[in-house]
C-alpha positions in Angstrom: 11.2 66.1 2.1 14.1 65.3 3.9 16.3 64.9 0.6 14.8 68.5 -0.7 15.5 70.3 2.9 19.2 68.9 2.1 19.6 70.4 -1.3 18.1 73.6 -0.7 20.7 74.2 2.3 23.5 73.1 -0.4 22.4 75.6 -2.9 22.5 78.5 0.3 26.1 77.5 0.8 27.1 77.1 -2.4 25.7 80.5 -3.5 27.9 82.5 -1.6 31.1 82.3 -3.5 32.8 81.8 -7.0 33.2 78.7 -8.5 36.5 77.8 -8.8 38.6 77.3 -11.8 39.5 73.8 -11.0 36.7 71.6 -9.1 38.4 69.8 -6.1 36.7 67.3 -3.6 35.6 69.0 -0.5 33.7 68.2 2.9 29.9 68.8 1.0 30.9 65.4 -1.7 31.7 63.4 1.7 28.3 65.0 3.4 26.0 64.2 0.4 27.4 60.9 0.3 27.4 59.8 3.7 23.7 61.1 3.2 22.5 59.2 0.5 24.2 56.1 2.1 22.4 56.6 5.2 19.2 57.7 3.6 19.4 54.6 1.3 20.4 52.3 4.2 17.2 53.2 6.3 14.6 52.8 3.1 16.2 49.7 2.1 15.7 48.4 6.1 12.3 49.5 5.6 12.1 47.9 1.8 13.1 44.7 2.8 10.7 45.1 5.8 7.4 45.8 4.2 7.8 44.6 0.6 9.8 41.3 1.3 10.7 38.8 -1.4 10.2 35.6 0.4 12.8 33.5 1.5 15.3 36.3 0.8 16.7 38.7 3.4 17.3 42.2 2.3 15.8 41.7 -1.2 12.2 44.1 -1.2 9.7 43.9 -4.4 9.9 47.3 -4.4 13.4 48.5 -2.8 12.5 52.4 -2.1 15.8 52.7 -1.4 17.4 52.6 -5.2 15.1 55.8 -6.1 17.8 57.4 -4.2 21.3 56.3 -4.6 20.5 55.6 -8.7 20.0 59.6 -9.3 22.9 60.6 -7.1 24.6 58.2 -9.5 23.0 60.7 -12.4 24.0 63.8 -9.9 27.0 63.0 -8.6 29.1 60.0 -10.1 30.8 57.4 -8.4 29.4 59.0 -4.9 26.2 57.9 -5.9 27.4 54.1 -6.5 29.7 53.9 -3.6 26.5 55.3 -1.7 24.6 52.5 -3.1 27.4 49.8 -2.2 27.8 51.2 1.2 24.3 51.0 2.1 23.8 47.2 0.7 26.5 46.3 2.6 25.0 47.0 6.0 21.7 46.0 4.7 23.5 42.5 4.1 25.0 43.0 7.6 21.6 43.9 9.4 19.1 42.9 9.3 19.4 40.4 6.2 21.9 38.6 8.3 24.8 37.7 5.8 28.4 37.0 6.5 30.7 39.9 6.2 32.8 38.3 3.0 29.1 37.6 1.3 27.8 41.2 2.2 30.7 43.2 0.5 30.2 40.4 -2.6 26.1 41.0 -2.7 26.6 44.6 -2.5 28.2 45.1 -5.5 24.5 44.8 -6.7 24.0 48.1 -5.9 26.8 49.7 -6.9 26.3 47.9 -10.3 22.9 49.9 -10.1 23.8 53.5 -10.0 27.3 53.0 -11.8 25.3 52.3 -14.9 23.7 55.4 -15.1 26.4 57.4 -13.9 28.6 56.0 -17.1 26.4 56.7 -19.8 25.7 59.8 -19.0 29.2 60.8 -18.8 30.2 58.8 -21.4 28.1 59.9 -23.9 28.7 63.9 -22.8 25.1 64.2 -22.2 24.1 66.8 -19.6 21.1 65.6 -17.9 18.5 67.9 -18.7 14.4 66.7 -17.5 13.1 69.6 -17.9 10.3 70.1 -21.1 10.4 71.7 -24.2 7.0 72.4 -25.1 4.7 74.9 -23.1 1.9 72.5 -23.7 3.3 69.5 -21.6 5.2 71.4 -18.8 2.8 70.6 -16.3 1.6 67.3 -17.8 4.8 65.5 -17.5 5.2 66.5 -13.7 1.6 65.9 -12.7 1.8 62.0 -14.5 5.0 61.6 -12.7 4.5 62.9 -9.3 0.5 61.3 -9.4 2.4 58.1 -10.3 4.5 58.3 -6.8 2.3 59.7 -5.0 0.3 56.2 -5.6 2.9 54.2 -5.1 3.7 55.5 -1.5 0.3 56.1 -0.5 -0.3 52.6 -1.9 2.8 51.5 0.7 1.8 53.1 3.5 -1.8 51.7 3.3 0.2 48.2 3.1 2.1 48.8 6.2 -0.5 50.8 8.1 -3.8 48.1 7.3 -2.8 45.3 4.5 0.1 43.4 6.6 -2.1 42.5 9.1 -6.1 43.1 8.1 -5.7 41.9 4.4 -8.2 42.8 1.9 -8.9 45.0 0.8 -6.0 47.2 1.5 -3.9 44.6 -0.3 -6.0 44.8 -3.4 -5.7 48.9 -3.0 -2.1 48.6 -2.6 -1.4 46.4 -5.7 -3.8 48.5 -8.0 -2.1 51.6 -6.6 1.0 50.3 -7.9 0.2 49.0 -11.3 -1.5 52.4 -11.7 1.0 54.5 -10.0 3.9 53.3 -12.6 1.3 53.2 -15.6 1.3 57.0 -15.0 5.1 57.5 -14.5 5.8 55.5 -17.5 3.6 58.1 -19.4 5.4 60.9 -18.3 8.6 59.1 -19.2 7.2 58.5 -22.6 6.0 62.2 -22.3 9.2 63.2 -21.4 11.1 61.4 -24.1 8.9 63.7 -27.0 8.5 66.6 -25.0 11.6 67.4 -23.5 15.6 66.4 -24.1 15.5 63.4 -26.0 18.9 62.2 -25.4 18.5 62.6 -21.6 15.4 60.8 -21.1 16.4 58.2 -23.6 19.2 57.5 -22.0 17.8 57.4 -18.5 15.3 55.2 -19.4 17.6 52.7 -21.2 20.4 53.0 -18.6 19.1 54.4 -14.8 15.7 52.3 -15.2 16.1 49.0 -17.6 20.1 48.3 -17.4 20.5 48.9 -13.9 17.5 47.0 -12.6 18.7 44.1 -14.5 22.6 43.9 -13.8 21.8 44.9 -10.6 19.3 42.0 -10.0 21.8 39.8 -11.8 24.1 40.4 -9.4 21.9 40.4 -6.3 20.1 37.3 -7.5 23.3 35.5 -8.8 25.5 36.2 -5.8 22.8 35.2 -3.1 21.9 32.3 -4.6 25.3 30.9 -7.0 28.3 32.5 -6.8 29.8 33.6 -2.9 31.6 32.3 -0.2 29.6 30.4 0.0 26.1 31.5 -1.7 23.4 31.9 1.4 20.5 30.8 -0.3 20.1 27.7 -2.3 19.9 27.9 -6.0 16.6 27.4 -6.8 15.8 30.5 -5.5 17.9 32.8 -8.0 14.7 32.9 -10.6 12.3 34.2 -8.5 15.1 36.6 -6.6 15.9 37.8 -9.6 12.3 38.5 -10.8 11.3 40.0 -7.9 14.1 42.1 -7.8 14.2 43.6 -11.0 10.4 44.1 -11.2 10.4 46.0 -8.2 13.3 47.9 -9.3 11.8 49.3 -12.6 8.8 50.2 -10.7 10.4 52.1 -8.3 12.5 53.7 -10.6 9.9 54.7 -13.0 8.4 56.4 -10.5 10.0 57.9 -7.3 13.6 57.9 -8.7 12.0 59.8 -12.4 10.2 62.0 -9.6 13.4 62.9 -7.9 15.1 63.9 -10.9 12.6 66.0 -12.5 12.1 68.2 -9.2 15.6 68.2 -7.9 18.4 68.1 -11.2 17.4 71.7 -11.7 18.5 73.0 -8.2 21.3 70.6 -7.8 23.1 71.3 -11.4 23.7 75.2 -9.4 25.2 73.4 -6.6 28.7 72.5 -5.6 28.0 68.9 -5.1 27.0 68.5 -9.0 29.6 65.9 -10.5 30.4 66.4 -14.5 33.0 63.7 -14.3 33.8 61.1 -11.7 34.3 62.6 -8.2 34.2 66.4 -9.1 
């Protein structure tokens, strides 16, 4: 809610003039990006709080926090990726607890994560576009998609609220609500793929949700547990980092992050903080 309240208040401003014949940076990039950093920041806090992967600080099995900063990569370029760096930095700061020299390392991770996305797209020329085609499945696609999240966080919140310290069932609930909640996003992915823009949800699917929950758990896993100065967790760990990391990823992605871009790319392709190339 608080992301959609901050959009609608940049389409008000950015309704009231002309758009300019050449696109310059200006004070609403710096404010949408100090807001997804900040925004990102406090979910992964809470990621790493709730959903922990065991024996390693800052890494969550399902890291809220990239459904955010991965489409302002789609939105808004390298904003988006520096908004994802920025936040794992200070999540590697607090409360993960890492060195300053291995924080700016890990948090390349992030970065990684939404500069993925953010290349292909722009790359390939291919104006994001997740709205459908077809009459038929307009309201299909968002009700798999938003049902899907919904699960997930109401499948969270039962976790935090009951599971962490009562146990079952809410634990049972919250695990089913997940597997369930991303069986239904990944329908309206597939839904999306034959219904609406091909190339867009193609290339979404293969870039912002496979690629980047990969390289970025590469990263995350390989520089926590291999390669820093020095590595802050022993190497036996980077297999089951890694797993956790990138299944929690795709989950999260599949669902919140497909969410936010199907309700919010509309509205934020008429605003001034839209990014066709890198910065502007």
């Amino acid at each position: 809610m608080i992301i959609v309240n901050f959009i609608t208040k940049c389409v008000k401003i950015s309704s009231g003039g002309s758009v300019p014949a050449e696109k310059k940076i200006t004070w609403m990039h710096i404010v949408s990006f100090s807001f997804a950093t900040a925004i990102s920041y406090v979910l992964g806090v809470l990621s790493s709080l709730i959903s922990p992967v065991l024996g390693a600080p800052g890494v969550s099995a399902l890291y809220v926090a990239a459904a955010v900063y991965v489409p302002f990569g789609v939105w808004m370029g390298m904003w988006g990726a520096l908004a994802g760096y920025f936040s794992c930095f200070l999540l590697g700061l607090y409360p993960s607890g890492y060195s300053v020299i291995q924080s700016l390392v890990w948090a390349f991770a992030d970065f990684i994560e939404a500069l993925i996305p953010a290349v292909a797209f722009r790359l390939l020329k291919i104006d994001p576009d997740f709205t459908v085609k077809r009459p038929g499945y307009a309201k299909l696609l968002p009700l798999f998609v938003v049902s899907g999240t919904v699960l997930i966080i109401l499948g969270i919140t039962v976790q935090v609220l009951w599971g962490a310290t009562l146990g079952e069932p809410f634990v049972t609930f919250y695990v089913y609500s997940v597997y369930i909640g991303t069986a239904l996003a990944v329908l309206g992915i597939i839904m999306g793929m034959l219904a609406g823009d091909p190339k867009t949800w193609g290339v979404y699917a293969v870039s912002g949700i496979i690629l980047a929950s990969v390289f970025s758990g590469l990263w995350g896993a390989g520089t926590l547990t291999v390669v820093n100065f020095p590595p802050p967790l022993p190497s036996e760990l980077f297999m089951p980092v890694f797993i956790g990391w990138v299944m929690g990823d795709l989950i999260v992605l599949s669902t919140i992050g497909t969410a936010l871009l199907v309700a919010l790319t509309p509205v934020i392709k008429r605003t001034a903080i839209y990014v066709e190339k890198w910065f502007v």
